[in-house]
C-alpha positions as CSV (number, residue, x, y, z in Angstrom):
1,X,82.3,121.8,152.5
2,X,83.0,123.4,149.3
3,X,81.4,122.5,145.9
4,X,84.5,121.2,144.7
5,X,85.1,119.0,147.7
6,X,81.7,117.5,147.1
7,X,82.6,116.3,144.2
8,X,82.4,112.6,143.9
9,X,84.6,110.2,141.6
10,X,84.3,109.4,138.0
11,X,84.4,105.8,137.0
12,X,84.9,105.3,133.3
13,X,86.4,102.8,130.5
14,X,89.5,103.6,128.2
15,X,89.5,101.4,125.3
16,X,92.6,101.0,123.3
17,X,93.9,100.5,119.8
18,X,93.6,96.8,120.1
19,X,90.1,96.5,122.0
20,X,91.2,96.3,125.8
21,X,88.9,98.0,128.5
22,X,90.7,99.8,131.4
23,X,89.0,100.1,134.5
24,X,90.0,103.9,135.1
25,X,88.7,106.1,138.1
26,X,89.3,110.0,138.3
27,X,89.3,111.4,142.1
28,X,88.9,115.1,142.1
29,X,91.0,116.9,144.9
30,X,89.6,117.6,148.0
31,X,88.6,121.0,149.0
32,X,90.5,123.8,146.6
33,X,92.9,122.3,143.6
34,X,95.9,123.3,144.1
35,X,98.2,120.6,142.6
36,X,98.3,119.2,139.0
37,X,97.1,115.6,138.0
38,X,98.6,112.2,139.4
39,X,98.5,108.9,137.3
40,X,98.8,105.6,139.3
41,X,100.1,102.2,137.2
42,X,100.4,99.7,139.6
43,X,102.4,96.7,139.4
44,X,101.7,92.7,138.2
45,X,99.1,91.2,140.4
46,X,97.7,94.4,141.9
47,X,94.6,96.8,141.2
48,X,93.8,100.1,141.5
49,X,93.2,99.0,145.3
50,X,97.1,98.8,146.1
51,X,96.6,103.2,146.0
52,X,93.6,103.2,148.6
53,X,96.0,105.2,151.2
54,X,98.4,107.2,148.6
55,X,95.3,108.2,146.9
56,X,94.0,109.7,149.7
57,X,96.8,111.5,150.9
58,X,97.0,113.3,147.7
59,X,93.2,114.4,146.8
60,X,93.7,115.6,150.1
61,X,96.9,117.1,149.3
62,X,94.8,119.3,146.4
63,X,95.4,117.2,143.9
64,X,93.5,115.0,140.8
65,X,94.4,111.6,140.9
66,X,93.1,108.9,138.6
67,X,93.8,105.3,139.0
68,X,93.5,102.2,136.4
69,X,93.8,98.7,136.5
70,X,96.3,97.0,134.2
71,X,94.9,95.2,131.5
72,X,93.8,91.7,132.5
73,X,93.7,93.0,136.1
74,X,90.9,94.0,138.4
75,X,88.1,95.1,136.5
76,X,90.0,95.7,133.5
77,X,90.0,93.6,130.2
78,X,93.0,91.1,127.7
79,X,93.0,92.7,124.2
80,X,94.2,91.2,121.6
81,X,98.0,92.0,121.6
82,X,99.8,89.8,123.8
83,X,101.2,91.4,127.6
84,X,104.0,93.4,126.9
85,X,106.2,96.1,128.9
86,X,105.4,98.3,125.1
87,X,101.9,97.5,125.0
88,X,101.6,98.6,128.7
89,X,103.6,101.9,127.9
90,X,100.6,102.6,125.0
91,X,97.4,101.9,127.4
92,X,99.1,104.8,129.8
93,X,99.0,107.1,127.4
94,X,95.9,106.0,126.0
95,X,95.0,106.7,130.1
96,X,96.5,110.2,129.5
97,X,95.1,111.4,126.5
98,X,91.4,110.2,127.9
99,X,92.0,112.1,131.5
100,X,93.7,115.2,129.3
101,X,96.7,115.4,131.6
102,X,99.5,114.7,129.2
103,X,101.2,116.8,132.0
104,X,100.6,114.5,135.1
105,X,103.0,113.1,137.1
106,X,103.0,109.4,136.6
107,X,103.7,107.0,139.9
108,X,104.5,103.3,138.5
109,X,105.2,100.6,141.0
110,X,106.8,97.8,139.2
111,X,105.5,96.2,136.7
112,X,103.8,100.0,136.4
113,X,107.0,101.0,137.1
114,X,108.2,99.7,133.9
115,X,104.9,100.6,131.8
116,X,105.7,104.3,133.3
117,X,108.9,104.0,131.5
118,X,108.0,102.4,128.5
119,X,105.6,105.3,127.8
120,X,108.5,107.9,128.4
121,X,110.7,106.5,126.4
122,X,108.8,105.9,123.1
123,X,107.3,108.9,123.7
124,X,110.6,110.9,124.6
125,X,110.1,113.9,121.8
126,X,106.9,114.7,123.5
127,X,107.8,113.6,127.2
128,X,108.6,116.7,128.5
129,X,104.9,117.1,128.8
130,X,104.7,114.9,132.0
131,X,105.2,117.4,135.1
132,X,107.7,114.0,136.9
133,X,108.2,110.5,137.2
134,X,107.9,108.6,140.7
135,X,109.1,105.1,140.6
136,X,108.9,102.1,143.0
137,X,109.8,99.1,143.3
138,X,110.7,98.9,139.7
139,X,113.7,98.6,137.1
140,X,114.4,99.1,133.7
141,X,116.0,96.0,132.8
142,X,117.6,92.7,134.1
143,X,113.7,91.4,134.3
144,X,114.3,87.7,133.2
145,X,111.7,86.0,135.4
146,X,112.8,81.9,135.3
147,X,110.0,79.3,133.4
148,X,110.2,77.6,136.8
149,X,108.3,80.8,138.0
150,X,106.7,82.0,134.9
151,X,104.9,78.1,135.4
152,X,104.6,78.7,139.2
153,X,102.5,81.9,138.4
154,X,100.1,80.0,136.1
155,X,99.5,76.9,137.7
156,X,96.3,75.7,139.4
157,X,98.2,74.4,142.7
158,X,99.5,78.2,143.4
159,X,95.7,79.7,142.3
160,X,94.9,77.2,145.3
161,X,97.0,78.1,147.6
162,X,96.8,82.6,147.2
163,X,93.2,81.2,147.9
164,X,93.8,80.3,151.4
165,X,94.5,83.3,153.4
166,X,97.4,82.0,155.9
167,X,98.9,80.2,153.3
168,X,98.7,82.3,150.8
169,X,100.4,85.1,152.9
170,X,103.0,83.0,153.7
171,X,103.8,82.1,149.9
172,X,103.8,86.1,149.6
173,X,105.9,86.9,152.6
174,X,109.0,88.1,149.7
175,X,107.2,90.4,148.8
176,X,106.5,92.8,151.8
177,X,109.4,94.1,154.4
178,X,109.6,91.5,157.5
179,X,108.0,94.6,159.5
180,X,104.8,95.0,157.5
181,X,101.6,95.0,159.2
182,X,99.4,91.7,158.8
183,X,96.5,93.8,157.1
184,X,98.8,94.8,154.6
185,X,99.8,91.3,153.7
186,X,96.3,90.4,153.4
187,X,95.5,93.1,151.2
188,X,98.6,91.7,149.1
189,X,97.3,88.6,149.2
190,X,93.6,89.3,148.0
191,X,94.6,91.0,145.1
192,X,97.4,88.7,144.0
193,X,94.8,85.7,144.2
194,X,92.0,88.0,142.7
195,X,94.7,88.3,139.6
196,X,93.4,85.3,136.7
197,X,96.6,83.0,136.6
198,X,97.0,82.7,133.1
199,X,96.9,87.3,133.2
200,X,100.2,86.8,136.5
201,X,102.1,84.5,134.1
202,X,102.0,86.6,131.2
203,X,102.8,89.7,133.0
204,X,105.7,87.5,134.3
205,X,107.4,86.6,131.5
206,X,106.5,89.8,129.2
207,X,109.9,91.5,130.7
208,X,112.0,88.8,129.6
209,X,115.3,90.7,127.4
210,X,113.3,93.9,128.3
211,X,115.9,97.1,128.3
212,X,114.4,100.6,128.5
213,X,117.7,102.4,129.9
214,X,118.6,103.8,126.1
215,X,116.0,105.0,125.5
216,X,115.8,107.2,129.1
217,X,118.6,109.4,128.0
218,X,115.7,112.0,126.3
219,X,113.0,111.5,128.9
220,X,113.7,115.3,130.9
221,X,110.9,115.0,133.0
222,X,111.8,115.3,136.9
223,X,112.1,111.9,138.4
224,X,112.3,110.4,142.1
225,X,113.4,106.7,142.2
226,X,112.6,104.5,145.7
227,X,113.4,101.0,146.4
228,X,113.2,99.3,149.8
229,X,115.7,98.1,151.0
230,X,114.5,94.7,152.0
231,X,112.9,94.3,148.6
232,X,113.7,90.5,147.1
233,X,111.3,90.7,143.9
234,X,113.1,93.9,142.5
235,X,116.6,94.7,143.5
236,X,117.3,98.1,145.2
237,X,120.6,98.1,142.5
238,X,117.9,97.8,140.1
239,X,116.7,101.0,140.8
240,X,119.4,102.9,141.4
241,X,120.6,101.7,137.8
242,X,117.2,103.3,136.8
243,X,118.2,106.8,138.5
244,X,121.1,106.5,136.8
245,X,119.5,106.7,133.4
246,X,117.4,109.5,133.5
247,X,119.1,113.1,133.3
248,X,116.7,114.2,136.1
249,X,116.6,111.7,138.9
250,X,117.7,110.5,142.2
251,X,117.3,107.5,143.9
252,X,116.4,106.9,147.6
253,X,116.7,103.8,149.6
254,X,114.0,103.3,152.2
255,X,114.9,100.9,155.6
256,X,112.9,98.4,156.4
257,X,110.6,98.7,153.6
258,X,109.9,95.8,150.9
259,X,108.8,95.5,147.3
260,X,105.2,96.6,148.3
261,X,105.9,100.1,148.7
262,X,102.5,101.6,148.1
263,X,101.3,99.7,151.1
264,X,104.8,99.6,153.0
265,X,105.8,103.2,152.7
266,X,102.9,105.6,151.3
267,X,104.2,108.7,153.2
268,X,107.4,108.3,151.0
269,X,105.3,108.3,147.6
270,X,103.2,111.3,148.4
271,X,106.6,113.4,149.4
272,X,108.1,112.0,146.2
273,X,105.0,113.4,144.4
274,X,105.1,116.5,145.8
275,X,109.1,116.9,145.2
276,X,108.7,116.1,141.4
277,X,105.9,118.8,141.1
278,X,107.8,121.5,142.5
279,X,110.4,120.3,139.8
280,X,113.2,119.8,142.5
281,X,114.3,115.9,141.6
282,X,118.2,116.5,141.1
């Protein structure tokens, strides 16, 4: 084993502009470096944990990889600005500038998805810095969750229910493909229920009247867009409209896959990963 292979990972705190903590961990690549920097966002109700197998595919692949949990998820803190798609955009690059890869190719699924995109597009005089985009799950507008489910999110009844595991997998079963494995689901379900309810209702209504697709126009980094096709928390059109947006994109469609797509389909994110580095998104 090389010296650089026995490196171990860095676990560290970002604070932002308005006092939040992030969680942030820094995974040096396996063996010899031979690709650039990867930035995971995952999405509402997640942790860094949702990477666990895309992560390791792509240390192993030669590449860095640092991971963060959202604020108010995991082991990351609130801060004092409200949740907002924006505010999400700003603690990414806050993430960037700390790791010193304003170059990385970002992979948002989501709700990271959108915080991935929020970033590019204030940020669009300076985004051709990022090497690509890769973008799951996720949509840049047409986010206007109901107050029916903004309320289910919060309330104590739900918390109680994510809490049991066969119940709680069964309230989730939307949000997977009908194919996906059973450890999978669990996985889903640990972190949603791990997520404080009061942090999943606020992420949940913090897209309401949110449209980023303006501002995409100037974003030029290379992008790859998936969406599975079975998804029914973020519709495949969703994404596609998405594609459609930035100058450098394409979207693919994945069968049988849900909304979970970094458990579902992590073979598809790495290739994605490595087809924005090579700069060969259409």
């Amino acid at each position: 084993m090389t010296a650089t292979a026995a490196r171990t990972a860095t676990e560290t705190q970002v604070r932002t502009d308005d006092g939040a903590l992030l969680a942030v961990s820094v995974l040096p690549a396996l063996g010899e470096p031979t690709g650039g920097t990867v930035v995971l966002a995952h999405g509402w109700a997640a942790t860094r944990r949702v990477w666990g197998t895309v992560a390791d595919r792509l240390i192993r692949a030669g590449h860095r990889v640092v991971l963060y949990d959202q604020r108010g998820h995991g082991a990351s803190t609130e801060g004092r600005e409200p949740f907002g798609v924006e505010r999400l955009g700003a603690d990414l690059g806050a993430v960037l500038e700390r790791v010193e890869a304003p170059d990385a190719v970002v992979v948002g699924h989501s709700g990271g998805g959108f915080a991935a995109l929020a970033h590019a597009a204030a940020d669009a005089g300076r985004s051709g810095l990022l090497e690509g985009l890769v973008l799951l799950g996720t949509a840049a507008h047409d986010q206007d969750t109901p107050d029916s489910e903004v309320r289910m999110m919060g309330s104590g009844l739900f918390q109680w229910a994510l809490s049991r595991p066969a119940l709680g997998r069964r309230l989730l079963g939307q949000t997977t493909g009908r194919r996906a494995d059973a450890r999978l689901r669990e996985v889903n379900r640990q972190m949603f229920a791990a997520t404080p309810p009061r942090v999943r209702a606020a992420a949940f209504a913090c897209t309401r009247g949110m449209d980023l697709r303006a501002g995409l126009a100037s974003v030029t980094a290379p992008a790859v867009v998936l969406a599975g096709e079975q998804d029914r928390v973020v519709a495949p059109r969703l994404g596609r409209a998405v594609a459609e947006a930035l100058p450098r994109a394409r979207f693919e469609q994945l069968p049988g896959v849900g909304h979970m797509l970094p458990l579902e389909a992590p073979d598809a994110v790495v290739a994605a990963v490595a087809e924005v580095a090579r700069g060969r998104a259409a």
